[in-house]
Wavefront OBJ file of the C-alpha trace (Angstrom):
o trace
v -77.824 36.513 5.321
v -80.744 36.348 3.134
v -81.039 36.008 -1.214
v -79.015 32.539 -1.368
v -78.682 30.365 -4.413
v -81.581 31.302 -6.636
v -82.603 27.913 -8.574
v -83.992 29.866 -11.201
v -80.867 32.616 -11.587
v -80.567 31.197 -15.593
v -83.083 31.013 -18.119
v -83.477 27.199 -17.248
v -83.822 26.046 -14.051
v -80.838 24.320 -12.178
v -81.007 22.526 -8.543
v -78.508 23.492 -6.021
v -76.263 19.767 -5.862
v -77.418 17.865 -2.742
v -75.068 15.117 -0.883
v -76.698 12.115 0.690
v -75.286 13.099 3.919
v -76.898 14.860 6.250
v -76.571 18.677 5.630
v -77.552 22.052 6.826
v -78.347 24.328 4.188
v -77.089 27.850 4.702
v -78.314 30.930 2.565
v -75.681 34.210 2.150
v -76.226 37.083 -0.469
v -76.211 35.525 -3.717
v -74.916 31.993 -2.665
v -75.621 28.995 -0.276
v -73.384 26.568 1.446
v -74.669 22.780 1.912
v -72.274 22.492 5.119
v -71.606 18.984 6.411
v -71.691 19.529 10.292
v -70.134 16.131 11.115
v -66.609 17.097 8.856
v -66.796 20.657 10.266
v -66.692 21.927 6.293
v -68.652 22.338 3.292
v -69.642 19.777 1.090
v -71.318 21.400 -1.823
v -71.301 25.867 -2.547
v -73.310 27.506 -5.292
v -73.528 31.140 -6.540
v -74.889 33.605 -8.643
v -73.015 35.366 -10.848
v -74.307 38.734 -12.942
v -71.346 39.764 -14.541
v -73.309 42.540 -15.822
v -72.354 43.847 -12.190
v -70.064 42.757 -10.705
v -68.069 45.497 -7.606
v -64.465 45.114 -7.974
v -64.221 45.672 -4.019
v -60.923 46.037 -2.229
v -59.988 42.502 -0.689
v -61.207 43.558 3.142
v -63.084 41.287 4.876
v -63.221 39.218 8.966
v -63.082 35.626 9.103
v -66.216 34.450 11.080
v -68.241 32.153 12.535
v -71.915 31.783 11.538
v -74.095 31.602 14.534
v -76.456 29.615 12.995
v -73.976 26.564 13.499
v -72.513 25.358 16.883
v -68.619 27.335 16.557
v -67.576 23.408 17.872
v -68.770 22.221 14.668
v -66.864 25.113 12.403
v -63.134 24.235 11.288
v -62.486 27.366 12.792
v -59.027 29.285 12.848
v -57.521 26.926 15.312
v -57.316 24.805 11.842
v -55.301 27.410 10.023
v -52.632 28.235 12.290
v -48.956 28.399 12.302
v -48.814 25.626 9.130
v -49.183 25.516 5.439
v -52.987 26.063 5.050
v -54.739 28.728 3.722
v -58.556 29.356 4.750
v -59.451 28.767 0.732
v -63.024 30.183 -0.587
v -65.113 28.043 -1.519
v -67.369 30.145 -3.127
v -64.940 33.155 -4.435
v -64.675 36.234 -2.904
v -65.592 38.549 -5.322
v -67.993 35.730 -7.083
v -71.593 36.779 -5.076
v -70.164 41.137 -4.809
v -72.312 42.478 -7.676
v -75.728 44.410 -7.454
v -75.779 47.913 -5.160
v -73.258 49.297 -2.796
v -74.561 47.851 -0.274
v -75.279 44.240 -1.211
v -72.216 43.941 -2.898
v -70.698 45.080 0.593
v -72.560 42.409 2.711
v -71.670 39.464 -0.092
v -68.168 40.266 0.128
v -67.938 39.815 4.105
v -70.501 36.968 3.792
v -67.837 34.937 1.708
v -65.285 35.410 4.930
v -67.306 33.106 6.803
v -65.942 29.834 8.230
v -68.821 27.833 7.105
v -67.326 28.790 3.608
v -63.684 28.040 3.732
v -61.586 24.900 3.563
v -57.893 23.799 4.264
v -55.605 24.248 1.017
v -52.203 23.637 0.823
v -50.944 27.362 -0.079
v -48.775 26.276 -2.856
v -50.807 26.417 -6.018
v -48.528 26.777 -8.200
v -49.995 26.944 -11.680
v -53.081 24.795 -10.886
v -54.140 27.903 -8.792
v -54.220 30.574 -11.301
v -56.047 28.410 -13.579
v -58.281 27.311 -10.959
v -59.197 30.852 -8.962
v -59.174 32.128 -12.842
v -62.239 29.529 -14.254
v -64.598 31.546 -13.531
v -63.552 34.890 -15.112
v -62.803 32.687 -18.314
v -66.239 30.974 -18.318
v -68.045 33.879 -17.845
v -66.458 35.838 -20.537
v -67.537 32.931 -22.562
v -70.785 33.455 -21.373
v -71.134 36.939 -21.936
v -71.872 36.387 -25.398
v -75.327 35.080 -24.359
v -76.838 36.212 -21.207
v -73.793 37.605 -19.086
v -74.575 34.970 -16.508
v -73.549 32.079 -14.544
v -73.900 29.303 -11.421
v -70.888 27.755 -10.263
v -71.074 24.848 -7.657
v -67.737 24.403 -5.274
v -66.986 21.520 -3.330
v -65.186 19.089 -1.389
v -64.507 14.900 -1.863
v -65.017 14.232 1.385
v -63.953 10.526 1.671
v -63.512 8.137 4.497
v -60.014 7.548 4.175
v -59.101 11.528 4.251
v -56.599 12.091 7.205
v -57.107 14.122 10.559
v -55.833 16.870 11.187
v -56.887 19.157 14.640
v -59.966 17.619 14.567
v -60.630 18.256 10.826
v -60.993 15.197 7.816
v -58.452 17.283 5.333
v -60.128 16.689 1.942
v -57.508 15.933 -1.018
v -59.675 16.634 -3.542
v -61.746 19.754 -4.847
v -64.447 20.255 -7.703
v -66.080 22.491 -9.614
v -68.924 23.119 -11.873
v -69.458 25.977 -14.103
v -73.313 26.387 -15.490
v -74.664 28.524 -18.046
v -77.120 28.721 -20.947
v -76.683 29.477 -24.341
v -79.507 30.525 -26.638
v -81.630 28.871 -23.742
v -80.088 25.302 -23.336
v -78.105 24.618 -20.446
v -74.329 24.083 -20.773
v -71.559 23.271 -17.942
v -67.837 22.386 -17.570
v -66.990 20.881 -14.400
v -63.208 20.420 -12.861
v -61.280 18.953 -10.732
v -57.751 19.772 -8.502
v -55.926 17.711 -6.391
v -53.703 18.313 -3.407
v -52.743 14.903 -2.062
v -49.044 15.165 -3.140
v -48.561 18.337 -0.806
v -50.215 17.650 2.264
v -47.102 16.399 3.838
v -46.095 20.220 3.963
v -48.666 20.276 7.341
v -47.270 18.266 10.012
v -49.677 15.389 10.476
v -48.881 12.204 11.792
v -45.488 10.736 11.531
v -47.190 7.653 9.756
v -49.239 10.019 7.632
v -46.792 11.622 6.365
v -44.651 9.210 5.518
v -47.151 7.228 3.597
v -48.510 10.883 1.595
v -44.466 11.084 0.934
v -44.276 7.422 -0.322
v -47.637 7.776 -2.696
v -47.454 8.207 -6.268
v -48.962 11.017 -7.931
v -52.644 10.726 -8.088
v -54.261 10.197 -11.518
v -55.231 13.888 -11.845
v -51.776 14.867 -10.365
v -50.140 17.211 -7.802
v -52.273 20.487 -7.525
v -52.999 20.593 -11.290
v -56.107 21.868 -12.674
v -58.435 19.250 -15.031
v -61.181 19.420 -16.779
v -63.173 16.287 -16.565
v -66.262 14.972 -17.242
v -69.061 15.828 -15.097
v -70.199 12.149 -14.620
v -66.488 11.879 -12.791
v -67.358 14.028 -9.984
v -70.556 12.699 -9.719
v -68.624 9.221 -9.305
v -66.611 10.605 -6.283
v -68.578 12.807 -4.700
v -72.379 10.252 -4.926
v -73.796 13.422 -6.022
v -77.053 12.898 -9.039
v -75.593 15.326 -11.509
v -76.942 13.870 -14.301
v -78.940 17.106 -15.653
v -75.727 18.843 -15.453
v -73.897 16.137 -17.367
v -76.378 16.667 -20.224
v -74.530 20.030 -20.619
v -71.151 19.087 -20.171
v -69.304 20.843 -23.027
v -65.917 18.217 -22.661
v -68.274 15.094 -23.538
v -69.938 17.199 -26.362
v -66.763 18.486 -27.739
v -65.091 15.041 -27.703
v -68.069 13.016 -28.814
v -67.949 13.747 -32.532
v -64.086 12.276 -32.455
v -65.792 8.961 -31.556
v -63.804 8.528 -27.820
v -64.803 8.079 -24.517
v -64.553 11.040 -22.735
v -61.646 11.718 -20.610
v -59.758 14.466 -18.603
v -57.730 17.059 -19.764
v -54.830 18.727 -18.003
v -54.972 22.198 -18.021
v -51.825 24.316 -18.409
v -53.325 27.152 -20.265
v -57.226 28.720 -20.006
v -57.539 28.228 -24.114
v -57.393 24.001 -23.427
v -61.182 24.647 -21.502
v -63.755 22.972 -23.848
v -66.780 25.386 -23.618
l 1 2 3 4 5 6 7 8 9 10 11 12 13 14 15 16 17 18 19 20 21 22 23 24 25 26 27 28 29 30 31 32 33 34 35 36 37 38 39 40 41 42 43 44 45 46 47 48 49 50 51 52 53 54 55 56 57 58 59 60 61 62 63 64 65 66 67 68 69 70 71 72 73 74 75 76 77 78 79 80 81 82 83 84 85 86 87 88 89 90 91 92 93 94 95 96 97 98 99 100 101 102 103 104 105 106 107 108 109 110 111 112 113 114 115 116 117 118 119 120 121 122 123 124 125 126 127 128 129 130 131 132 133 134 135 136 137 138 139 140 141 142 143 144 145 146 147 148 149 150 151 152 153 154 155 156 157 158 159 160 161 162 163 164 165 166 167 168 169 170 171 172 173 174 175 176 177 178 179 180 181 182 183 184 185 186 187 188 189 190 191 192 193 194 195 196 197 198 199 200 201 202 203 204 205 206 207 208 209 210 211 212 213 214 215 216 217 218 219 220 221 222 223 224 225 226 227 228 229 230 231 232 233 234 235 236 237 238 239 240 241 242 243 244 245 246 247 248 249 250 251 252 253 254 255 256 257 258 259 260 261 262 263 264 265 266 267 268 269 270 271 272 273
C-alpha cells in the first residue's frame, strides 16, 4: 500500500485537500484517503488518473479492513447490512487500475478497502450515472492536453448528521475534478445530495419522521450539481482557494456578468469545462 496521491502527478503542482480535523493519512496505489477516525469514514480521497492506461479489470475485489486503523474505528460491514446502503467508493474502482498487470491488480483491491467506502442510499437514480460518469467525461476533456487528471472525493461531515449503528451518515458528497491545460491548472468541482432518501434505512422513529417531513434540500434529492468550488469549501472548512482559481463554472459564467451559481445536471454536455 505504497505510491499514494502524488502532489506533483500534473504539470503544476496540487496539494492533497486537508480538513482541520484530526486525520490519519493513508497511502494506496495511486491514491490516499485523509480518514477521519472519530466518524469511522473518510473525509477527503484523491487519485491519480493516467488515462493513457488505464486496465479495464473485471469488477472482483474483497471488502477489507486496513490494519493500519483500529477495525473499531472502520464503518465496517456491520454498517451495510440487511438495509438500503451500498458500501459506495470513494475513490472509484477502476479510477487508481492503470500502469502494469500487476499494479493495476493491487489498485483495484486497494479501492475495496473500508477505509475507502461510505454509506449511500442505493437509489441513484439519474444523479448516479452522472455522478460515477464525471470522471470518464472530464478526462476525455482532458485528453486533449495531457491525458491526465486528480480527482478529490469526499464527505460533509456535519454535526447535525444522524446515527446510524454507530456511524454519523453524511447527507452530502463532493467532488473535485483537476487538470491542466496548456500548463495552467483547471477544476470543476460537484456536489450530490442524499438527504431526501435516507428515510429508506430504518433510523430512529423521530429521525425519520423529521427526514420525511423536510423539504428538498437546495441542491435536491440525489441530483448531481455542478457548483462553484468556493461552495464546498464553505461546507466542508476546507482552504481550496488554489483550486477555485481554476474553477471552469466561475470562469465560464464570469463574462455574463453574474455571480456564480449551481447548475443541475441532467445531461454530461451541461458540465462547464
Amino acid at each position: 500500500m505504497t505510491g499514494g496521491y502524488d502532489k506533483d502527478f500534473l504539470r503544476a503542482r496540487v496539494e492533497l485537500p486537508s480538513p482541520t480535523a484530526a486525520t490519519v493519512l493513508l497511502d494506496y496505489t495511486h491514491f490516499s484517503v485523509r480518514f477521519h477516525a472519530a466518524r469511522r469514514l473518510a473525509a477527503v480521497v484523491g487519485v491519480n488518473i493516467k488515462g493513457s492506461e488505464l486496465n479495464p479489470l473485471a469488477r472482483e475485489g474483497t471488502w477489507h479492513f486496513d490494519a493500519r486503523v483500529p477495525k473499531e474505528q472502520q464503518a465496517g460491514p456491520e454498517v451495510y447490512k440487511n438495509n438500503a446502503f451500498d458500501r459506495g467508493h470513494l475513490v472509484r474502482r477502476l479510477d487508481p487500475v492503470w500502469g502494469d498487470e500487476a499494479t493495476a491488480k493491487t489498485a483495484n483491491q486497494d479501492t475495496f478497502v473500508f477505509t475507502n467506502a461510505a454509506p449511500q442510499i442505493d437509489e441513484f437514480n439519474q444523479g448516479k450515472e452522472l455522478w460515477s460518469g464525471l470522471e470518464d467525461h472530464v478526462l476525455n476533456h482532458a485528453d486533449v492536453y495531457e491525458a491526465r487528471l486528480s480527482v478529490f472525493t469526499g464527505l460533509v461531515l456535519a454535526a447535525d448528521d444522524q446515527p446510524y449503528r454507530g456511524v454519523l451518515i453524511p447527507r452530502k458528497f463532493w467532488k473535485i475534478a483537476v487538470w491542466t491545460m496548456d500548463g495552467i491548472l483547471a477544476a470543476a468541482g460537484f456536489v450530490l445530495d442524499q438527504s431526501p432518501l435516507l428515510n429508506k434505512v430504518d433510523l430512529k422513529k423521530a429521525i425519520r419522521e423529521r427526514l420525511l417531513a423536510e423539504e428538498p434540500p437546495p441542491l435536491g434529492p440525489y441530483r448531481t450539481f455542478q457548483v462553484p468550488i468556493q461552495q464546498i469549501a464553505e461546507l466542508t472548512g476546507l482552504s481550496l482557494t488554489r483550486l477555485g482559481d481554476g474553477d471552469r463554472l466561475v470562469k465560464s459564467q464570469r463574462p455574463l456578468g453574474k455571480e456564480a451559481k449551481a447548475i443541475k445536471l441532467e445531461s454530461a454536455d451541461q458540465i462547464r469545462l
